[in-house]
N, C-alpha and C positions, 0 to 999 in steps of 0.2 A: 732440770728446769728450776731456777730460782723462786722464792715466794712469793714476789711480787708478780712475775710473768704468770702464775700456777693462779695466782689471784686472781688478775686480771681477765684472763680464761673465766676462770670462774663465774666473774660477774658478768661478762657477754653471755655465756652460757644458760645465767637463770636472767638476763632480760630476754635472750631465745623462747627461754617455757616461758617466761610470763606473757609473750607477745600471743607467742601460738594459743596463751590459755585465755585471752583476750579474744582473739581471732573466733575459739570456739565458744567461748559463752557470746558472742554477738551472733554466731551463726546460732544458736540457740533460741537467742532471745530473737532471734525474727523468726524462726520457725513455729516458736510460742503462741504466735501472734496467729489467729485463724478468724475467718471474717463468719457470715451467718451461713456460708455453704460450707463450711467446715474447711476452706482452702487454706495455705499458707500465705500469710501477707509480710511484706519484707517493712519495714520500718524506715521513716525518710533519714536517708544519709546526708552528711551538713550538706548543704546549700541545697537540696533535691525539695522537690514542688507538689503539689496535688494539682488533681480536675478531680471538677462534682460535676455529677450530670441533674444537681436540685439545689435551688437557690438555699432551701432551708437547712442544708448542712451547711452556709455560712452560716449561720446562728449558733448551730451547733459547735461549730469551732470556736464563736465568739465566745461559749460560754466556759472555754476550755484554755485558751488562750489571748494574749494582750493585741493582736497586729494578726485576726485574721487572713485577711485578706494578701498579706505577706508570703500565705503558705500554697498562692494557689499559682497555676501557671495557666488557668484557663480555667471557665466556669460554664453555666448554662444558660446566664441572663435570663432567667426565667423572674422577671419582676414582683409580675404579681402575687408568685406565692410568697413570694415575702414582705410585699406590699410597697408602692411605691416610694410611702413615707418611709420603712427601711430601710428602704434601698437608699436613699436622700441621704439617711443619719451614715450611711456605712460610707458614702462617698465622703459622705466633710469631714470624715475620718481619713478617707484613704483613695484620693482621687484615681487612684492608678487604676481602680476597679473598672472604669470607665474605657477604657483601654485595654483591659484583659480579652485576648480570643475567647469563643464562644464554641462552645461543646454544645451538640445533640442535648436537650431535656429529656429526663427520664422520660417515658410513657408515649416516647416518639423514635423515631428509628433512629438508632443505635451509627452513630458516624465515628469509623474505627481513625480515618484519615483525620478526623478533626484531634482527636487525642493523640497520634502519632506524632501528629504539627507540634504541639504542644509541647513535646518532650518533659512527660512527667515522669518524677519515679514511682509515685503513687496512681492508678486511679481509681476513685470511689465515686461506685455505681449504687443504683438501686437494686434491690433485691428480687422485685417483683417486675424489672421492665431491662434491665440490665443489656449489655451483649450478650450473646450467643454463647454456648461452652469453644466456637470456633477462634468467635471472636477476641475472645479472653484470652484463648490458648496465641493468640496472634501478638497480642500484646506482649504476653508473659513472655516470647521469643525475643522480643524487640528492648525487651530489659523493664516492661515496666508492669508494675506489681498491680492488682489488682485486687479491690476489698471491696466485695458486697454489704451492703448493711440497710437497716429497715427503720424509718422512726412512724411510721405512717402507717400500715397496713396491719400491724399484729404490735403496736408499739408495749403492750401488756410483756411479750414475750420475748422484744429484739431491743426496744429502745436503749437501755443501759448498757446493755453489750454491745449495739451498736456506736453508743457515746465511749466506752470504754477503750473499745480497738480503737478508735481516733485518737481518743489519748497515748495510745498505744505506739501510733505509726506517726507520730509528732511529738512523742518524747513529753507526754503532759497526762500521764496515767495516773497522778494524786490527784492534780485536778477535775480529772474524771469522776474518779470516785468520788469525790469530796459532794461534785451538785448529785453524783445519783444516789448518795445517803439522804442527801437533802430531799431529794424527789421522795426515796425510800420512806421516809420518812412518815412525810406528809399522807401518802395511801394509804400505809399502813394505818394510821389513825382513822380514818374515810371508812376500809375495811373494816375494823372493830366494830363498828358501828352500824356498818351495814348488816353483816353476820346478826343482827338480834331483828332485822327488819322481814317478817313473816311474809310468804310469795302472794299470797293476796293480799298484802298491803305495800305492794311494790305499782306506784303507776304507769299508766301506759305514756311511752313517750313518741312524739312525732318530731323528727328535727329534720329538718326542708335543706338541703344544702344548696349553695346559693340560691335561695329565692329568687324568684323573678328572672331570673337572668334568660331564662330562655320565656314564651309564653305557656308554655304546657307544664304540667305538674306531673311529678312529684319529685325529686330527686332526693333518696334517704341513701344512707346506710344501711348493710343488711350485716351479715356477720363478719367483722373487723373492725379496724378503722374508727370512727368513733361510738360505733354499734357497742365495739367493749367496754366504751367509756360509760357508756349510760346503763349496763348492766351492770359496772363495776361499781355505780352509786347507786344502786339499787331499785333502776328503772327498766320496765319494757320495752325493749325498741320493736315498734309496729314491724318496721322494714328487714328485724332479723327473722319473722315468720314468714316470708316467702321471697327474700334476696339470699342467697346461699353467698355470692361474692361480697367484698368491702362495700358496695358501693354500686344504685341501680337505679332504677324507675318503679315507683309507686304510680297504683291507677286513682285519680282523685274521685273513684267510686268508692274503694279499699279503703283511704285515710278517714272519707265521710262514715262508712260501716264502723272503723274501729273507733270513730269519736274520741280521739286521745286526750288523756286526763293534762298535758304539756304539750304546748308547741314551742317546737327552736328554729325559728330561720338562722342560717350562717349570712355573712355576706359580707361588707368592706368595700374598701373605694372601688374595686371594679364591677360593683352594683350599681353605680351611681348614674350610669347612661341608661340602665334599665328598670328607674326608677325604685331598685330594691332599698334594704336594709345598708345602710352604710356607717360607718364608725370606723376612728383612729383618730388620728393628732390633728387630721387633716376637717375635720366636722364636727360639727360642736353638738350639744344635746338634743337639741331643738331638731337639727337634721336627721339625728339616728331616732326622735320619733317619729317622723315624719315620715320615714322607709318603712317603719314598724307597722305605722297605720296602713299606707299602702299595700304590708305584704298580708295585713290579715282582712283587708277588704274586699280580697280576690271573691268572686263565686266560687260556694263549696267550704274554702278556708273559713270564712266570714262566719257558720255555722255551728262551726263545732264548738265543744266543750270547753276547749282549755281557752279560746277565745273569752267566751261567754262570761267565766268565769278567771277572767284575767292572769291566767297562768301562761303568758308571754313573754318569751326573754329571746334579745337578738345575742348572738355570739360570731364575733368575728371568726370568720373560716381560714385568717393565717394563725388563728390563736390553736385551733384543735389541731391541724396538721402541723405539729411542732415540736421541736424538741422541748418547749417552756411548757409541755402539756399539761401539768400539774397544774397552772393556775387554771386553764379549762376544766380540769376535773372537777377542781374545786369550786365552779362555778355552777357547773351541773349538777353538784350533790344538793348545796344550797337553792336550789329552784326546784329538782326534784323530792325532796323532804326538807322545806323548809324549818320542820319543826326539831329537826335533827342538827341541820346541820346551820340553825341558825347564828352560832357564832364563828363559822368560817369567817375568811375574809381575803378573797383570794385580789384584790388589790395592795396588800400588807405582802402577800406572799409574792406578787411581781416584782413591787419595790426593793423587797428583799434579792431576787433575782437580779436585778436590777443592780445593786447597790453590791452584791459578794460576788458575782459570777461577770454575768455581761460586759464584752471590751465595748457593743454598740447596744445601748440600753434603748426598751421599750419605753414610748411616751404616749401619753395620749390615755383614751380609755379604749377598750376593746369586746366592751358587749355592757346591752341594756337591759332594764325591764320595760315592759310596755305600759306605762299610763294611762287611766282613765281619760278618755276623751271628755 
């Protein structure tokens, strides 16, 4: 065999190992990839799509990537948790959205036919409402991968890693990192500072989740969800002494006994038929007091403490259940120890959001305090 032909060999030879060692570091690197159940999730292959079964993992992608909505082959329409005005700014971004089939919403039954339709190579469910282990195993036959992930329910403990697989299975894992040091960041300081705040000088806190929206009270938080937000700035949540789940029914006997040193109502534009708390882009100052007064005039409400004593703030309820949580936290430390955490400035820290992260940026304002009448 001459030198050239022996060469030639040769070099077919090592493009061979190097394909096969290609072949196996990608099989690797999707097996790397594990969602909050510990499964394996395979990573999108060029032109392959996602379904969300929750509006606010757009957001999440947005902060991740330029052309969310790009990545998705079908979604959940679930509007309002992302607010209408959102949904508005993502469409003049990217009308197609309008047009996308419609997957099952988390926290509703699970439609395996609607994702099938779809043909995604991704789908990313919730963690807490998800399909079935049947149902998932139907999919994973059918080719398509499935990623659990939580920004909502334990976001303390899943959110980052939740943000991070995404970056993961979309080829955008510095970006991931890059907001959840950002995020990291910012608690981290919150923390320090809590740590020196003694358990009797931690107040009690009452946050109403959507106010008004139905006529009976109370709807809190019990342990999760944003119950850890308000421990993690160093307040009591009334609702995590006798709600064991995220998320429950307060008796407005119970809220009046504990006379809470804070009241939070949530609320946003799908308050506004039932005269709550409403704020966003879409309402101007004057209307989010307006809802404010409304929500502390109720009988009962009208009473307590933190009433009395003007410790009222509305906060928009697509703001806490979000991947932007951070400027919620920081909105919560600032009203629950003002004296601490009086140089925050969690409108500085949306902008910034806003301005280094987000493909579809928040406008508008997203929570108040309440003014003297």
């Amino acid at each position: 065999m001459n030198l050239s032909r022996r060469s030639t060999l040769a070099a077919f030879g090592g493009l061979a190992f190097l394909a096969a060692c290609g072949r196996e570091q990608a099989g690797q690197g999707a097996t790397a990839l594990k969602d909050l159940r510990d499964r394996p999730v395979r990573p999108l292959p060029p032109g392959g799509k996602l379904t969300i079964d929750d509006g606010r993992y757009l957001i999440a992608l947005s902060l991740i990537h330029p052309d969310p909505v790009s990545l998705l082959a079908a979604w959940s329409g679930d509007i309002n948790r992302i607010s209408p005005d959102m949904y508005e700014a993502f469409l003049a971004k990217s009308p197609q959205l309008a047009t996308l089939p419609k997957t099952a919403q988390s926290g509703g039954e699970f439609n395996l036919e609607a994702i099938l339709a779809a043909s995604p190579a991704v789908s990313v469910v919730s963690q807490d409402s998800g399909p079935t282990d049947a149902q998932a195993a139907q999919l994973e036959a059918a080719g398509v991968s499935v990623a659990f992930i939580d920004f909502f329910s334990h976001p303390f403990e899943n959110q980052a890693r939740s943000l991070k697989l995404l970056g993961g299975i979309i080829g955008r894992t510095a970006e991931a990192e890059a907001f959840n040091a950002f995020r990291q960041t910012r608690l981290d300081a919150i923390a320090a500072k809590v740590a020196t705040i003694p358990e009797d000088k931690r107040p009690t806190v009452f946050l109403e989740a959507h106010a008004m929206i139905t006529p009976d009270c109370c709807s809190s938080p019990g342990k999760g969800n944003v119950g850890d937000y308000i421990a993690f700035v160093g307040g009591r949540n009334i609702g995590a002494d006798v709600l064991n789940q995220p998320f429950g029914k307060l008796n407005l006997e119970y809220v009046i006994q504990r006379d809470p040193d804070v009241y939070i109502p949530t609320g946003g534009p799908h308050l506004a038929k039932a005269g709550g708390f409403v704020v966003g882009p879409g309402f101007t100052p004057e209307q989010s007091q307006a809802g404010l007064r409304r929500v502390v005039s109720r009988p009962g409400i009208s009473t307590l403490k933190a009433v009395r004593e003007g410790r009222v703030h509305g906060l928009s309820h697509q703001l806490i259940n979000s991947p932007i949580d951070v400027v919620a936290v920081q909105a919560l430390a600032k009203w629950i120890h003002p004296e601490l955490f009086g140089d925050l400035d969690p409108r500085a820290t949306l902008n910034e959001i806003n301005s280094r992260f987000l493909a579809v940026p928040y406008r508008g304002d997203y929570w108040a305090d309440l003014k003297p009448a």
